[in-house]
N, C-alpha and C positions, 0 to 999 in steps of 0.2 A: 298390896303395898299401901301405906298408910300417906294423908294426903301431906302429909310433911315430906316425904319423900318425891309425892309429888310435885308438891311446890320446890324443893329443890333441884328437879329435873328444869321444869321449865324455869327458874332463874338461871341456872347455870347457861341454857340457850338460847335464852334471850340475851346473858351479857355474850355468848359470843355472836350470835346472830348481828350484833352492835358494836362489836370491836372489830370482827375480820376484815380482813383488807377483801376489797372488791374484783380486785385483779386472779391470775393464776391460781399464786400462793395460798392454798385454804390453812394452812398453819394457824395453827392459838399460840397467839403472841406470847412467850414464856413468864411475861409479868402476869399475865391473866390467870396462864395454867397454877403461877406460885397461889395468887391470890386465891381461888377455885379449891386449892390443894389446902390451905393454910383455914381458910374458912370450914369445909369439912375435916379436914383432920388433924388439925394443928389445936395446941391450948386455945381457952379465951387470950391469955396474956399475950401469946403471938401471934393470933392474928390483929390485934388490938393495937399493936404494937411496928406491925406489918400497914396496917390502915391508916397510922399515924406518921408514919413515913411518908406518904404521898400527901396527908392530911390533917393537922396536925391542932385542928379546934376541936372542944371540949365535948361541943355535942354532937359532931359524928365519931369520937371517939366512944361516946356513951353511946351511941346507936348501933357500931360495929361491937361492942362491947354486948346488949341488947338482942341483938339478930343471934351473934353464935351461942349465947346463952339456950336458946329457942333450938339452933339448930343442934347442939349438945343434947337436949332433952329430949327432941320431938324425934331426932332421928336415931338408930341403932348403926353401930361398927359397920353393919354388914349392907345397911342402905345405902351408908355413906359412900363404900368402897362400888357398889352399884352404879350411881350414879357417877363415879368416877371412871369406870368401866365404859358406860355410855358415852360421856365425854373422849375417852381414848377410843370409842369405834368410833365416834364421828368425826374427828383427827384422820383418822386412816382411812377412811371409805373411802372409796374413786367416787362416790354418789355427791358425796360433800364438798 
């Protein structure tokens, strides 16, 4: 696995490690999952677009803009849906 792949392993759970709620519910909150979803598999233009929705100044849109450019190049179709895969076992695990 190439460490771009890696690096997007551990961001993806770090943000949820940082968004989950505390309580029972281990669920990823479905803005997370769009987000998560949008950034690997979505255009530059919608996730950029998607980041500008919640955030709407010039240079975190050039740095959301910046990152998926990186994650477009550095990762392959079939890392990204990987690392997506991971994400949905750790969704469903009883461990999680």
């Amino acid at each position: 696995m190439k460490w771009a792949a890696v690096l997007g392993l551990l961001w993806s759970t770090l943000l949820l490690l940082l968004l989950l709620p505390s309580g029972g519910n281990s669920k990823i909150c479905p803005a997370v999952m769009e987000d998560i979803d949008m950034f690997l598999m979505g255009s530059q233009k919608e996730y950029v677009n998607l980041v500008a929705s919640y955030q709407n100044k010039t240079l975190v849109k050039e740095n959301a803009e910046n990152l998926k450019q990186c994650v477009d190049t550095k990762l392959t179709a079939e890392e990204k849906r990987m690392v997506l895969n991971v994400l949905d076992k750790m969704e469903n695990s009883l461990l999680c």
